[in-house]
LOVO-777770 format. One record per atom (N, C-alpha, C): residue number from 1; atom name; x, y, z. Coordinates in nm, 2 decimals. Each point is the difference from the previous one (the first is absolute). Example, Ala and Ser with C-alpha at 12.3 -4.5 7.8 and 13.67 -1.06 7.14 Angstrom:
BEGIN
<node pos="1" site="N" east="1.32" north="-0.57" up="0.78"/>
<node pos="1" site="CA" east="-0.09" north="0.12" up="0.00"/>
<node pos="1" site="C" east="0.09" north="0.12" up="0.00"/>
<node pos="2" site="N" east="-0.04" north="0.11" up="-0.07"/>
<node pos="2" site="CA" east="0.09" north="0.11" up="0.00"/>
<node pos="2" site="C" east="-0.08" north="0.11" up="0.08"/>
END
This chain:
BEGIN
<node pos="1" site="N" east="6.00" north="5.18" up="19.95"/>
<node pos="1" site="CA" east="0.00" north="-0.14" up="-0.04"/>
<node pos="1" site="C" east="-0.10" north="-0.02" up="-0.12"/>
<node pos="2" site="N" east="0.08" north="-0.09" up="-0.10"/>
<node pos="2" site="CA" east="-0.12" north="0.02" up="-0.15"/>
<node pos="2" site="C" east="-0.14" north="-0.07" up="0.06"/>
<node pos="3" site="N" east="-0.01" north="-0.09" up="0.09"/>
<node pos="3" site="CA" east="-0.10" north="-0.09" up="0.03"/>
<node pos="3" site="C" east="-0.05" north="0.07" up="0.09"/>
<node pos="4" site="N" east="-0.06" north="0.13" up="0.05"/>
<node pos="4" site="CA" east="-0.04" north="0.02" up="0.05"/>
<node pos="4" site="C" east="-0.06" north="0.15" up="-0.12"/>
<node pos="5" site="N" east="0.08" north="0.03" up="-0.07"/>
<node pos="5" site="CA" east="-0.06" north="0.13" up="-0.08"/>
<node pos="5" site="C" east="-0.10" north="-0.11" up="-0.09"/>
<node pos="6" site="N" east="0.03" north="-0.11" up="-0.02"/>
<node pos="6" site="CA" east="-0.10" north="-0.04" up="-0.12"/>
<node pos="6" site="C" east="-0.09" north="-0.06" up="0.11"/>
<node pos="7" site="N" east="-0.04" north="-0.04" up="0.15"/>
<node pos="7" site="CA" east="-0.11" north="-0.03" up="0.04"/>
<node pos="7" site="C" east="-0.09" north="0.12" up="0.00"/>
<node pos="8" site="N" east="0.08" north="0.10" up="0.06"/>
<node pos="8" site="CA" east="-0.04" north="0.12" up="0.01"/>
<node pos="8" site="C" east="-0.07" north="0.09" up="-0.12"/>
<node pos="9" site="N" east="0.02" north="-0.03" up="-0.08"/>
<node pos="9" site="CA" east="-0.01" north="0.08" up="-0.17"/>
<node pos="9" site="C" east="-0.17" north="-0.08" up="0.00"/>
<node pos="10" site="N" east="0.03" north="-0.12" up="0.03"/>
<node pos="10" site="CA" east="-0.15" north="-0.12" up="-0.05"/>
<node pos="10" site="C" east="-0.12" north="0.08" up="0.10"/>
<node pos="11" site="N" east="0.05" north="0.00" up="0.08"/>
<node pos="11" site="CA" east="-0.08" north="0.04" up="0.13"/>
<node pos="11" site="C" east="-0.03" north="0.13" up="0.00"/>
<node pos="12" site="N" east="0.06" north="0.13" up="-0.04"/>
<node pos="12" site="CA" east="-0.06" north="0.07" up="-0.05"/>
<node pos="12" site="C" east="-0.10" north="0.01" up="-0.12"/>
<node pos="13" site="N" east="0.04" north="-0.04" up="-0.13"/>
<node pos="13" site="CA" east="-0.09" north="-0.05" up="-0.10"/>
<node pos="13" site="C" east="-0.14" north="-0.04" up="0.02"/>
<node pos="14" site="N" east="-0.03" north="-0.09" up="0.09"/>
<node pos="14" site="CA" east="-0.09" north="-0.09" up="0.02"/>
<node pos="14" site="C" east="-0.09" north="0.07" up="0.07"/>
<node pos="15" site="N" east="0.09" north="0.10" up="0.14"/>
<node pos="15" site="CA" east="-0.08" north="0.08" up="0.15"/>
<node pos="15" site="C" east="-0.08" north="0.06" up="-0.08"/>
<node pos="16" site="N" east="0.12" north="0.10" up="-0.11"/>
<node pos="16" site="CA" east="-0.06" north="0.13" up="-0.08"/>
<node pos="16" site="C" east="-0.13" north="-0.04" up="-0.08"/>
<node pos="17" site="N" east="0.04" north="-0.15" up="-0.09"/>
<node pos="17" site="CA" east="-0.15" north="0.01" up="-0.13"/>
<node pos="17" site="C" east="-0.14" north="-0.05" up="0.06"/>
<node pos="18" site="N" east="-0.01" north="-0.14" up="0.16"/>
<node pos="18" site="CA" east="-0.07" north="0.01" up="0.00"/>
<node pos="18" site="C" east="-0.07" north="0.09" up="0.13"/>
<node pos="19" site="N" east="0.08" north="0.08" up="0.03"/>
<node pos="19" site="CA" east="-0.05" north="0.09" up="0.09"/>
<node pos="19" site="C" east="-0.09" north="0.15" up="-0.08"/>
<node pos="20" site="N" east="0.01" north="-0.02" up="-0.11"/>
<node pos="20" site="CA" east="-0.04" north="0.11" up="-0.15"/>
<node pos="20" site="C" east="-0.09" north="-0.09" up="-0.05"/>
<node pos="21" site="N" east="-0.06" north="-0.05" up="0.01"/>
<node pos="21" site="CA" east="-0.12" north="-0.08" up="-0.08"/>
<node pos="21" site="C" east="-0.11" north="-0.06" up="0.13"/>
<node pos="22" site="N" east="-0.10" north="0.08" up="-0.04"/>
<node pos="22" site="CA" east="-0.14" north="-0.08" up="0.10"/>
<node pos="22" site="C" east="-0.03" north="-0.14" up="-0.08"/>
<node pos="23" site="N" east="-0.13" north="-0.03" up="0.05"/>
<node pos="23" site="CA" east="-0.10" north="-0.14" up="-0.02"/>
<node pos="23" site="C" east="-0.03" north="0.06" up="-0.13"/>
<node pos="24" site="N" east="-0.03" north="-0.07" up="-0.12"/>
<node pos="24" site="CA" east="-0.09" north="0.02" up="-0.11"/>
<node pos="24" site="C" east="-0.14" north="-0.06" up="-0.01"/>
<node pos="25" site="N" east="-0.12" north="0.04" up="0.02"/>
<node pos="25" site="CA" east="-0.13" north="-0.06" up="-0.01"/>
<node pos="25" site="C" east="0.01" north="-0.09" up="-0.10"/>
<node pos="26" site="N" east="0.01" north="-0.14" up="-0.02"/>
<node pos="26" site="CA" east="-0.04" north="-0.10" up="-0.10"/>
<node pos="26" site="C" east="0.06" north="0.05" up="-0.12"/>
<node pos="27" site="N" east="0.14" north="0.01" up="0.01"/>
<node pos="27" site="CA" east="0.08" north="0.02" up="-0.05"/>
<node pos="27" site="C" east="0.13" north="-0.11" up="0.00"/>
<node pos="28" site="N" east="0.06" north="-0.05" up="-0.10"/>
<node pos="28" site="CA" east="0.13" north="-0.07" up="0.02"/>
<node pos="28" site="C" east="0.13" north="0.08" up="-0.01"/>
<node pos="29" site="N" east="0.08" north="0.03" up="0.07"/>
<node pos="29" site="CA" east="0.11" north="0.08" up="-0.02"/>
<node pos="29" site="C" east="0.09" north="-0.07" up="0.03"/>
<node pos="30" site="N" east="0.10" north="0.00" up="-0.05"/>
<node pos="30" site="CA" east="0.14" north="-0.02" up="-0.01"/>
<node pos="30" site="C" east="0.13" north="0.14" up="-0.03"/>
<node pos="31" site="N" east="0.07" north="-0.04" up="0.07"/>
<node pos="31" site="CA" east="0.12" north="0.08" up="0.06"/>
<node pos="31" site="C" east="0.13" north="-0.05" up="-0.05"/>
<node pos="32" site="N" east="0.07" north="0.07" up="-0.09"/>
<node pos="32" site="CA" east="0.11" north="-0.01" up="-0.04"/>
<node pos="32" site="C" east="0.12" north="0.05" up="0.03"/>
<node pos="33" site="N" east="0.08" north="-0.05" up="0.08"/>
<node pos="33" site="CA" east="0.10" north="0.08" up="0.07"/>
<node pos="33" site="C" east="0.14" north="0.01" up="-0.03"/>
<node pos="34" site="N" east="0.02" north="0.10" up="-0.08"/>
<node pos="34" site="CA" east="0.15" north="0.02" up="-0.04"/>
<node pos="34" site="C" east="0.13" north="-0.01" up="0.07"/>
<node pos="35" site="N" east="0.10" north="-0.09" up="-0.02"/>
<node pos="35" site="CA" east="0.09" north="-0.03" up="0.07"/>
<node pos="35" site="C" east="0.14" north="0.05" up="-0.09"/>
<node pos="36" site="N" east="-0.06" north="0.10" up="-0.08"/>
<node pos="36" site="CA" east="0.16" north="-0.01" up="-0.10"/>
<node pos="36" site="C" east="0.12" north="0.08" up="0.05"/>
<node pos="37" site="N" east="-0.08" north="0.19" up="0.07"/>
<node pos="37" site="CA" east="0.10" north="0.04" up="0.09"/>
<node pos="37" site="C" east="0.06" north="-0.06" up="0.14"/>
<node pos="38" site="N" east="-0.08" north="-0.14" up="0.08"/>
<node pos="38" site="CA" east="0.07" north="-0.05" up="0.11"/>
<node pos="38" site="C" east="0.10" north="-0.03" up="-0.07"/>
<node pos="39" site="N" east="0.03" north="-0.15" up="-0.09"/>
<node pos="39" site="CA" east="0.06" north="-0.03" up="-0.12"/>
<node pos="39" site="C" east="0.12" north="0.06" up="0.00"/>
<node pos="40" site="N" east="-0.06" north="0.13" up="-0.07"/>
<node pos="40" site="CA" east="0.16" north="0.08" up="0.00"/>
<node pos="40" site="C" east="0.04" north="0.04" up="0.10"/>
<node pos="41" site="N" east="-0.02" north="0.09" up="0.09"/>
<node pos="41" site="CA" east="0.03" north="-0.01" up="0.10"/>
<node pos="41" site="C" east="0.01" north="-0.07" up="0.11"/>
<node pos="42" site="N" east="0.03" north="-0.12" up="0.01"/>
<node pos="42" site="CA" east="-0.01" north="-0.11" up="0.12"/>
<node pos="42" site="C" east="0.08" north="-0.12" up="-0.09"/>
<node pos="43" site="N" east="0.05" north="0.04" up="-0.12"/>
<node pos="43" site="CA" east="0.07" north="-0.15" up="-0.04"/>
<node pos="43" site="C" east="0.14" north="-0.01" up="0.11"/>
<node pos="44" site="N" east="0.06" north="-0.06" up="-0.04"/>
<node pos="44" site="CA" east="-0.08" north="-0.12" up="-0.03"/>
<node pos="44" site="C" east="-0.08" north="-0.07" up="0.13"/>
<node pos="45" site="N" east="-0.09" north="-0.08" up="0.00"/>
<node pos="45" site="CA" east="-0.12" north="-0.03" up="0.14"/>
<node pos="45" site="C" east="0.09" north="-0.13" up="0.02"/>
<node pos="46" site="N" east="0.06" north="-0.02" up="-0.04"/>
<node pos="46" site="CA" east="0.07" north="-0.14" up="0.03"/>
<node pos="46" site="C" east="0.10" north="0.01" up="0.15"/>
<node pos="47" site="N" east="-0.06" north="-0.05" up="0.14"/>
<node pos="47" site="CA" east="0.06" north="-0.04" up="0.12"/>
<node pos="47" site="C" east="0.03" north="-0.12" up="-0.04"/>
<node pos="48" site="N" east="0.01" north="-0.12" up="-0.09"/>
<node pos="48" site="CA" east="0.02" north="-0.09" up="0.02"/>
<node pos="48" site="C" east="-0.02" north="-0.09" up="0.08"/>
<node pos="49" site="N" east="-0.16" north="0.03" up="0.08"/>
<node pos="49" site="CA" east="-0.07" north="-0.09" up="0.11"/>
<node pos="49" site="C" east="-0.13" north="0.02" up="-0.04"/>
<node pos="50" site="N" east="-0.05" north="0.14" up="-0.04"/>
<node pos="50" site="CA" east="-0.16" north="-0.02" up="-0.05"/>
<node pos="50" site="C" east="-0.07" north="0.06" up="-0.17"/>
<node pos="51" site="N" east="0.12" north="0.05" up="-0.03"/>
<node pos="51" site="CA" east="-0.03" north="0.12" up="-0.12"/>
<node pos="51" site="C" east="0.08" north="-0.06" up="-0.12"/>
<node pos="52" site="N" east="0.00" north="-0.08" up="-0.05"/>
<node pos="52" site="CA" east="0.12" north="-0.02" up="-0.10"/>
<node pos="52" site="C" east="-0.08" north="0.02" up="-0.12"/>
<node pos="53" site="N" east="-0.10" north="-0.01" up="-0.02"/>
<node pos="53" site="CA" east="-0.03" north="0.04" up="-0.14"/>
<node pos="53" site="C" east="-0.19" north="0.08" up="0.02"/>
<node pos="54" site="N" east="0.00" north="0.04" up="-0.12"/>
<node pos="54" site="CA" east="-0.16" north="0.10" up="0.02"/>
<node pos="54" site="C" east="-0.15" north="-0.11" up="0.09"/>
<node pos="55" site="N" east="0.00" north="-0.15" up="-0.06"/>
<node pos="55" site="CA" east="-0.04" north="-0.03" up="0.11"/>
<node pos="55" site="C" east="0.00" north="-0.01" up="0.16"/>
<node pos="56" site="N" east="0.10" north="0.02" up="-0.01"/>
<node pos="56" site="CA" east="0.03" north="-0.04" up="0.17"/>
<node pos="56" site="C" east="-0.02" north="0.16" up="0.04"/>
<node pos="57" site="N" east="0.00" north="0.11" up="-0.06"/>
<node pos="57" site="CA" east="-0.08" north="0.16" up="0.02"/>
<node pos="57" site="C" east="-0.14" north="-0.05" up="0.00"/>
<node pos="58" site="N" east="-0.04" north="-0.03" up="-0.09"/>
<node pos="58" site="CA" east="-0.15" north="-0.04" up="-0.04"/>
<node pos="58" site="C" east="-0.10" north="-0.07" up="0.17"/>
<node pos="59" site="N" east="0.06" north="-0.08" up="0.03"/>
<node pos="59" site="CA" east="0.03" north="-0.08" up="0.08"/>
<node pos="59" site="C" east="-0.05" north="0.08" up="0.12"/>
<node pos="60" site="N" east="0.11" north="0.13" up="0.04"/>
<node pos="60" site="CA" east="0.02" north="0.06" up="0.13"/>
<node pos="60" site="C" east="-0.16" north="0.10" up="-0.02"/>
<node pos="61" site="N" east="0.00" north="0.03" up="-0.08"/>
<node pos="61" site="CA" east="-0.12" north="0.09" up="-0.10"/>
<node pos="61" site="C" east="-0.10" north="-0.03" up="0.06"/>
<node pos="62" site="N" east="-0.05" north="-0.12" up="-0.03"/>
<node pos="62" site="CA" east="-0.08" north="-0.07" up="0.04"/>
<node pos="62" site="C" east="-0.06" north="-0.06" up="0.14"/>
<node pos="63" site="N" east="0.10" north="0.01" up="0.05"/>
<node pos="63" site="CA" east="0.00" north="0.01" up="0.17"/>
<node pos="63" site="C" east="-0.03" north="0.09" up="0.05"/>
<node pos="64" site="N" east="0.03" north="0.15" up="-0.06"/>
<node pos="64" site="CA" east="0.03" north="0.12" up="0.06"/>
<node pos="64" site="C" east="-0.12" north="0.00" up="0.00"/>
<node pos="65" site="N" east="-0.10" north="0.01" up="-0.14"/>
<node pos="65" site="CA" east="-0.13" north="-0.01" up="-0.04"/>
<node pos="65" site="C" east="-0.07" north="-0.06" up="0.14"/>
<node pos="66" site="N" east="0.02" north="-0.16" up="-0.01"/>
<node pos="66" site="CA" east="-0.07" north="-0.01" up="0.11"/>
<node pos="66" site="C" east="-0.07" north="0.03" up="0.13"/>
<node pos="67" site="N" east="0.17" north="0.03" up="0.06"/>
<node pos="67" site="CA" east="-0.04" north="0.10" up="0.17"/>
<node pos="67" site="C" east="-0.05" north="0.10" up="-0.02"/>
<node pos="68" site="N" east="0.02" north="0.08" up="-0.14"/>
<node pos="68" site="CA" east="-0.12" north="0.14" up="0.01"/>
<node pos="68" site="C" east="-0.14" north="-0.02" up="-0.04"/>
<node pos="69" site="N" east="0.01" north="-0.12" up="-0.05"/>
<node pos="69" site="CA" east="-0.18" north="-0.04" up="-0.06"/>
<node pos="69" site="C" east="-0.08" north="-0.07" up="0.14"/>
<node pos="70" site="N" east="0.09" north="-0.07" up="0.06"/>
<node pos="70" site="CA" east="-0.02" north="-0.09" up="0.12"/>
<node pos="70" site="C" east="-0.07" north="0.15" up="0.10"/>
<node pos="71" site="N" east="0.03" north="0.08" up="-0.02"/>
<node pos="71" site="CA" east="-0.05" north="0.14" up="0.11"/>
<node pos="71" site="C" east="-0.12" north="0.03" up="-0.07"/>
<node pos="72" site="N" east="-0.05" north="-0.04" up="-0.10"/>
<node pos="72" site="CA" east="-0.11" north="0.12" up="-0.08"/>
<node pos="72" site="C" east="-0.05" north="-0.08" up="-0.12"/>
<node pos="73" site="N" east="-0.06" north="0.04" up="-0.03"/>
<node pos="73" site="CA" east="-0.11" north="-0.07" up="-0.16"/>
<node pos="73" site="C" east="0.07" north="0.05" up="-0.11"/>
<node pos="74" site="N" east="0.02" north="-0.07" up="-0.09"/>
<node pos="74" site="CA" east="0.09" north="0.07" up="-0.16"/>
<node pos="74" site="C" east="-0.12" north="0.03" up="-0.10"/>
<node pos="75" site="N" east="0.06" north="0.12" up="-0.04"/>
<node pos="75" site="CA" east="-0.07" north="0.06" up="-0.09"/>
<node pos="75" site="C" east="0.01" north="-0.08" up="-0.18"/>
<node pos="76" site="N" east="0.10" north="-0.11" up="0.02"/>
<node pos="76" site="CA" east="0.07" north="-0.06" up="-0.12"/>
<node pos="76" site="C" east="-0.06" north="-0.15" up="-0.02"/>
<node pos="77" site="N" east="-0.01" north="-0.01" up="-0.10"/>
<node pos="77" site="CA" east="-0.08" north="-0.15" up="-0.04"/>
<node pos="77" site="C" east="0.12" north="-0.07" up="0.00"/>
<node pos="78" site="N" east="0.14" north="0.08" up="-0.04"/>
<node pos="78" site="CA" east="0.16" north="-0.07" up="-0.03"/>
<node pos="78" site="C" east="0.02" north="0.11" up="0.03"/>
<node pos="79" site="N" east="0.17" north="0.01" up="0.02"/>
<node pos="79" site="CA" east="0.10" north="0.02" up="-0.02"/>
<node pos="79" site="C" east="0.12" north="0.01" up="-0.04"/>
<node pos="80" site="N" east="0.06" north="0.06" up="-0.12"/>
<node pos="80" site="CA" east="0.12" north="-0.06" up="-0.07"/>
<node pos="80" site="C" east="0.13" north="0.08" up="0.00"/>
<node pos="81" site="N" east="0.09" north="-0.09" up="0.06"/>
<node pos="81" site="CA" east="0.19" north="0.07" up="-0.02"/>
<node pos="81" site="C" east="0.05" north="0.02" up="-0.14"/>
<node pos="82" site="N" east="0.02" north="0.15" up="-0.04"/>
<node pos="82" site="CA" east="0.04" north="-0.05" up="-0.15"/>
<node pos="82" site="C" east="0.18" north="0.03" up="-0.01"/>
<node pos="83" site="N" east="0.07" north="-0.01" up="-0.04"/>
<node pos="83" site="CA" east="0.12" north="0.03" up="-0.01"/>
<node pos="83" site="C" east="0.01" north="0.00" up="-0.19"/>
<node pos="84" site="N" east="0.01" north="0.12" up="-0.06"/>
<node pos="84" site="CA" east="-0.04" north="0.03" up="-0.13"/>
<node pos="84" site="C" east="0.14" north="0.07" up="-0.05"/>
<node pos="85" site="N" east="0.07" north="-0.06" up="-0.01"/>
<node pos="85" site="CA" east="0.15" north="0.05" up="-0.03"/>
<node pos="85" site="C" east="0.07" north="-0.08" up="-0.05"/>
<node pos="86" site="N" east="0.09" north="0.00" up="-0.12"/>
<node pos="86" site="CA" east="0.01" north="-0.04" up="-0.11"/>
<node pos="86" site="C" east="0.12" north="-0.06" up="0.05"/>
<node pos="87" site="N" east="0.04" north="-0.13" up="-0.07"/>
<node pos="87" site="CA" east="-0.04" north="-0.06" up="-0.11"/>
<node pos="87" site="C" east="-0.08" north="-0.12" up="0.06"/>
<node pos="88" site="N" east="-0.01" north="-0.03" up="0.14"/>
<node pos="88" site="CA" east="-0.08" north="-0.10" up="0.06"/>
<node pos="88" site="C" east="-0.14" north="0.05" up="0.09"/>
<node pos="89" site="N" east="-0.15" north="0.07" up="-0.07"/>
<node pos="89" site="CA" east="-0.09" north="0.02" up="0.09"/>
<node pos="89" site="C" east="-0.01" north="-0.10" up="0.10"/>
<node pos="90" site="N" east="-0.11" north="-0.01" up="0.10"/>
<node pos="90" site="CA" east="-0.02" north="-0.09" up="0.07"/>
<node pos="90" site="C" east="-0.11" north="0.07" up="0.06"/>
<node pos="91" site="N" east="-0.12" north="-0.10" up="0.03"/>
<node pos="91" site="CA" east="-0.11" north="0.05" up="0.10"/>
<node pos="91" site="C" east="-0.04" north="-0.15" up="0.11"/>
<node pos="92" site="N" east="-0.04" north="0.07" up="0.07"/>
<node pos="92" site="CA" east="-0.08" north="-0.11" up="0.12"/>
<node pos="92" site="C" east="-0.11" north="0.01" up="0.03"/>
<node pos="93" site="N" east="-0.14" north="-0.04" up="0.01"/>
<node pos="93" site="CA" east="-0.08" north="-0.04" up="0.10"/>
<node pos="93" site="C" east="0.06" north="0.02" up="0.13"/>
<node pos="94" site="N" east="-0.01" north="0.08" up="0.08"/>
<node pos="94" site="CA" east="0.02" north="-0.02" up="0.11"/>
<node pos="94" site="C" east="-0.11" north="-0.03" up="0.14"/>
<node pos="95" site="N" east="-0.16" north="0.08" up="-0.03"/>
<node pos="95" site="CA" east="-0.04" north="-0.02" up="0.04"/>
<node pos="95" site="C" east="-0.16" north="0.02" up="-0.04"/>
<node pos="96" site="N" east="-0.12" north="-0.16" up="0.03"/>
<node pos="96" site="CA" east="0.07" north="-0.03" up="0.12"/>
<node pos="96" site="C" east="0.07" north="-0.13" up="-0.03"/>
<node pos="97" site="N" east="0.06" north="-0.06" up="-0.07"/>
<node pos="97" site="CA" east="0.07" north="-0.14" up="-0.02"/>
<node pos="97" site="C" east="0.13" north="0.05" up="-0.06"/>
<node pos="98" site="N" east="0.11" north="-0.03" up="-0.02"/>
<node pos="98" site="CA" east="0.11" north="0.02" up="-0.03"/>
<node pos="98" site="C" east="0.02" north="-0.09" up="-0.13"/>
<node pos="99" site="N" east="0.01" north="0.05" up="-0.12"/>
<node pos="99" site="CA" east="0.03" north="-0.05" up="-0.13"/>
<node pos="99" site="C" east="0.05" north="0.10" up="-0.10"/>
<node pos="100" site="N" east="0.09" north="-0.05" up="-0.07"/>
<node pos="100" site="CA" east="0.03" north="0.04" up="-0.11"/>
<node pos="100" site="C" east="-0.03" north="0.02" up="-0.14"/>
<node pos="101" site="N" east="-0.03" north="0.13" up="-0.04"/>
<node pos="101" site="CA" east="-0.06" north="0.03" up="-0.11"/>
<node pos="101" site="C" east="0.10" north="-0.02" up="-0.13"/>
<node pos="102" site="N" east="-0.14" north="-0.10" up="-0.12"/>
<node pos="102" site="CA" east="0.07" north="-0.03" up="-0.12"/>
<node pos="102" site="C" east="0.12" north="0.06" up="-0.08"/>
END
């Protein structure tokens, strides 16, 4: 089911980058997380109940973020979803507030 390879795809992503990055001593770090191979492989994300456009990914992103940060301290001042694939980029804030970048 596509809605389950693209929760799945996020949820790897996320386990994998911040499970690879410690604390930084007085350091701001931010984490940029590439979404362009889920993208291709997982189009289209559209169930037509929660995924219809890269927001509503952004969205799930962001959640996923949460229950694994909710377990443990982030090594990240932010977090951002990029989807860098032409002819419409797109990025998100996802964490920790969910917003859309300029």
């Amino acid at each position: 089911m596509v809605i389950l390879d693209l929760i799945n795809a996020l949820r790897n992503i996320i386990d994998e980058k911040l499970n690879h990055y410690s604390l930084s001593q007085g350091r701001e770090t931010r984490l940029v997380l590439y979404y362009d191979q889920g993208v291709l492989y997982n189009t289209p994300y559209n169930d037509f109940l929660k995924h219809e456009t890269f927001v509503d990914v952004a969205r799930t992103a962001a959640q996923l973020v949460r229950e694994v940060l909710a377990r443990r301290s982030s090594p990240f001042t932010k977090i951002y979803l990029l989807k860098a694939l032409w002819p419409k980029p797109q990025a998100f804030e996802i964490w920790p507030t969910l917003t859309a970048c300029g």
